[in-house]
N, C-alpha and C positions, 0 to 999 in steps of 0.2 A: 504494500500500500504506500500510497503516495503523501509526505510529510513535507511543512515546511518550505522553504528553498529548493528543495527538491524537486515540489511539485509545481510551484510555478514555473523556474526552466524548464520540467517533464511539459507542460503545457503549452510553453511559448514555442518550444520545437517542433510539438506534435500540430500545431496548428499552422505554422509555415510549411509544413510538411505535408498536411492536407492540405494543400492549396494546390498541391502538385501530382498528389497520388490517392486515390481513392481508399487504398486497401489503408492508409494514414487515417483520414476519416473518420473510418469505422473505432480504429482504435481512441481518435479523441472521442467519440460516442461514448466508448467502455468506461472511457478515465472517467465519465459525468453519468455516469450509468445506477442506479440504484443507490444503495447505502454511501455511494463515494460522492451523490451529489450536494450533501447537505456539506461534507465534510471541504470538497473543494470550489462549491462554488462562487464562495467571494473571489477565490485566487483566479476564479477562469474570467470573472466580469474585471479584473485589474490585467489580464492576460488581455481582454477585448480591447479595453482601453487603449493600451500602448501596440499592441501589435496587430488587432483587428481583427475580419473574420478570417475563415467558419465557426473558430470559438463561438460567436455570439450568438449565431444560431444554434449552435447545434446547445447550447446553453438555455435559449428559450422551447426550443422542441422539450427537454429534461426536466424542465420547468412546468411546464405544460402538461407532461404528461404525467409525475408524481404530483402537482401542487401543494407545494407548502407553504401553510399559510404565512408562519414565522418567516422564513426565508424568505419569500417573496418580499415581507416588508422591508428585511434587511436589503433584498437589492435594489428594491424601488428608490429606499433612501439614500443608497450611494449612486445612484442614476439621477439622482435627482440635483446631483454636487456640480458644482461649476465646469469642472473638467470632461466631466461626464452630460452634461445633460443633453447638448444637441452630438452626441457621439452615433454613428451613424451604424457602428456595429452592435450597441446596446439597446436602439430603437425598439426591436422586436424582445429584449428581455422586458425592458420598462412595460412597453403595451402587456405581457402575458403575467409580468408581476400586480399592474394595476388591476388587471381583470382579477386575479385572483383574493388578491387586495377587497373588491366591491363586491365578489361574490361572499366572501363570507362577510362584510357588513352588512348586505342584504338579507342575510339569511339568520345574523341574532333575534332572539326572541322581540316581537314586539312590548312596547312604545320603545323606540328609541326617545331619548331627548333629544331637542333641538341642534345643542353644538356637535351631534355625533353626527344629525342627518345634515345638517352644515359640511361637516368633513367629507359626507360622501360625497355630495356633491361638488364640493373641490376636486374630490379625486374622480369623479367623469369629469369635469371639465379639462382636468390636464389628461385625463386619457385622450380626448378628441383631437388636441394638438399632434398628439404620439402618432393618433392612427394615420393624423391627414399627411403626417412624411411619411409614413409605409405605401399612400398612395389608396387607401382604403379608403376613400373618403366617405359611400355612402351610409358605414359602419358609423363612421364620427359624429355625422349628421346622424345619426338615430341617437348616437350617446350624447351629443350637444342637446337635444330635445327634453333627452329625459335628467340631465344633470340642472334645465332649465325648470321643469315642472316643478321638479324636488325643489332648488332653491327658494322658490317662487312661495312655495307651502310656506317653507319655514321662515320666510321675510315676513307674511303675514302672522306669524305667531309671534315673532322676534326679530324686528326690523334691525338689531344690531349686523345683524348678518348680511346686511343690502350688500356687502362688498364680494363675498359670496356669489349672490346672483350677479353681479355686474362681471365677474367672472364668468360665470356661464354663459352669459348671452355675449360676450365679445367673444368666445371662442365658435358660440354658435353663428356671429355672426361672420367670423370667417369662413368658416365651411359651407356657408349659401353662398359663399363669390367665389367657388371653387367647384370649377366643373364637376359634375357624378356621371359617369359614364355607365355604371351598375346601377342605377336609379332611372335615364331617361336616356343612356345613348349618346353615341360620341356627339350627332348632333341635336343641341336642344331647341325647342321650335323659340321662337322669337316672345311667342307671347309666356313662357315659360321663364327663359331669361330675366324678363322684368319683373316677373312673380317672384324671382331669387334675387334679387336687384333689387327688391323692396321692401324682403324680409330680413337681407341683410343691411340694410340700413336703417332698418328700425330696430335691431337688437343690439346695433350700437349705438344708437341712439340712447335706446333707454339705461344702455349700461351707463354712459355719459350722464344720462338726467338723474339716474339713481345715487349719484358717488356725489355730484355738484352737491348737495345740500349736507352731507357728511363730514366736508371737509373742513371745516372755520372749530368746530367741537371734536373733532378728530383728525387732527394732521397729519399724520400715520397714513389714513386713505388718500392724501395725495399723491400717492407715488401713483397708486391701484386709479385714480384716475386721470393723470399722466398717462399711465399705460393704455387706458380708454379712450382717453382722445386722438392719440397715436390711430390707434386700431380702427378707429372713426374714418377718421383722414385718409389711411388706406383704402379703405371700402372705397371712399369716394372718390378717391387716382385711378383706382379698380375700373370702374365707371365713367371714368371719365368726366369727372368733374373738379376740376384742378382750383377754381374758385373757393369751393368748399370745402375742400382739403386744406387749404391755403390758411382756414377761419379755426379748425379745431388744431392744427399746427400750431399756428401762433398763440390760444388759447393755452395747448401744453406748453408752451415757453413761460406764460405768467403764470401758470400756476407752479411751475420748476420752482420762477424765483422766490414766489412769496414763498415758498417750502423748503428754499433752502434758507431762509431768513430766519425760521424758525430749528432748523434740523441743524441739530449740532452731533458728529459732523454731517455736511449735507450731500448725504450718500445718494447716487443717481444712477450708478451704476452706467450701463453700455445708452442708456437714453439719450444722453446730449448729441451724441456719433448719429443715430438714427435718423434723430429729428433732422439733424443737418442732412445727411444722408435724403431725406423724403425733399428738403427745400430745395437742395440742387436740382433734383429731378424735375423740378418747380420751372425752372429755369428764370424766364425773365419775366415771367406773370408778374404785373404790379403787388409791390408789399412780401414778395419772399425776399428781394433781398434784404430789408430793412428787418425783417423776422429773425435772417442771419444774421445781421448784427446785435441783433440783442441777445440770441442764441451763444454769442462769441464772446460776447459782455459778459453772461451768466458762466460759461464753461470757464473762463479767467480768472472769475472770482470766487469758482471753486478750487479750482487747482492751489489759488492765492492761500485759500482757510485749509487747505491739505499739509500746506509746506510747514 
């Protein structure tokens, strides 16, 4: 049996080595095979990480097929980590850990309490992101739906949670401005299009209207609504309406700064890069460049409170 140092090197070889030979393959299957998956499976998702696949699948196949519930949470949470999270060979471990993750929160005895059906529906909301890069999309869109109802419940029993739902529905609203080819066909009719055109602009919308009133009592939620109007502004480049992108862009710049005025320090993480990132593509539409500048103002006088 495989220990330690051991088994990571056993694992980084066998899976460069399935890349090349089949009969290799089988034997990293073996290494991740029964009683040996609990024992090495952190080592094979740090294996994914640096070295890549077929580890990661054959990682989520092993996964999928014992489900452990423990486990799966352990590798949800290291999938979830900065290095890992848009990893493109852990994609398919995160989706089969989170599935397994919701299935047995679904399935505790009833009433849950509110913060527990809260959680669930976090955890479909970031499932539907997972699926739409596996390219599943019409999977996501049925988990954006249902990660929106549940939120939906439990804003009405305990509106603390509105940040929750604005979560859900800016993920749902990305998977309506993303083709489904397993839902309606490579090609979708015209009058279908605007049907998806409409519903994704209204779930970011209300993700936006929901957080706007949160924020001045809870400053915490302006990051989560930052991130909303981002997603907003997308939809509407999505569509073709650069105007309007133009309004929740620069809406996310003031509300950066009054949040960084209060955030000490005023963590922003990859945002500032984005927003700029969306204004270029703006190009010379009246009012982006002056948005970058304030955008350039704000990134300075973070950097300044870092140093």
């Amino acid at each position: 049996m495989l220990h330690g140092d051991v088994s990571y090197h056993a694992l980084t070889n066998l899976t460069r080595l399935a890349r090349r030979r089949q009969r290799a393959l089988h034997w990293l299957e073996q290494a991740l095979a029964g009683p040996r998956l609990q024992q090495c499976a952190e080592l094979a998702l740090e294996v994914a990480v640096e070295t890549g696949d077929p580890i990661g699948r054959v990682l989520a196949e092993q996964l999928r097929e014992h489900r452990v519930p423990v486990l799966a949470a352990r590798l949800l949470e290291r999938c979830d980590r900065e290095d890992a999270r848009f990893s493109v060979p852990l994609t398919e471990v995160a989706v089969v850990a989170a599935e397994i993750r919701i299935d047995e929160r679904r399935t505790q005895p009833p009433p849950l309490p509110p913060c527990r059906r809260a959680e669930l529906a976090r955890w479909m909301a970031n499932l539907c992101g997972r699926l739409c890069r596996l390219g599943r999309d019409a999977d996501a869109l049925e988990v954006a739906r249902g990660a929106v109802e549940l939120a939906e419940v439990v804003v009405r029993e305990d509106p603390r949670y509105a940040p929750d739902l604005a979560l859900a529905l800016n993920n749902q609203g990305s998977t309506y401005w993303r083709p489904v080819p397993g839902a309606w066909g490579a090609s979708t009719r015209p009058s279908r299009r605007v049907e998806r055109r409409s519903k994704a602009l209204d779930a970011a919308r209300e993700a936006v209207d929901r957080l706007r009133p949160l924020v001045e009592e809870r400053p915490a939620v302006a990051f989560d609504l930052v991130l909303a109007l981002r997603r907003h502004g997308r939809v509407h480049m999505a569509f073709g309406q650069p105007p309007a992108a133009l309004r929740c862009f620069a809406e996310a710049i003031e509300v950066c700064a009054h949040w960084v005025e209060k955030s000490r320090p005023p963590l922003l993480g990859p945002v500032p890069l984005q927003l700029d990132a969306h204004l270029v593509e703006l190009g010379e539409l009246p009012g982006a460049s002056e948005a970058r500048e304030k955008l350039c103002e704000l990134r300075t006088h973070v950097e300044n409170s870092e140093s």
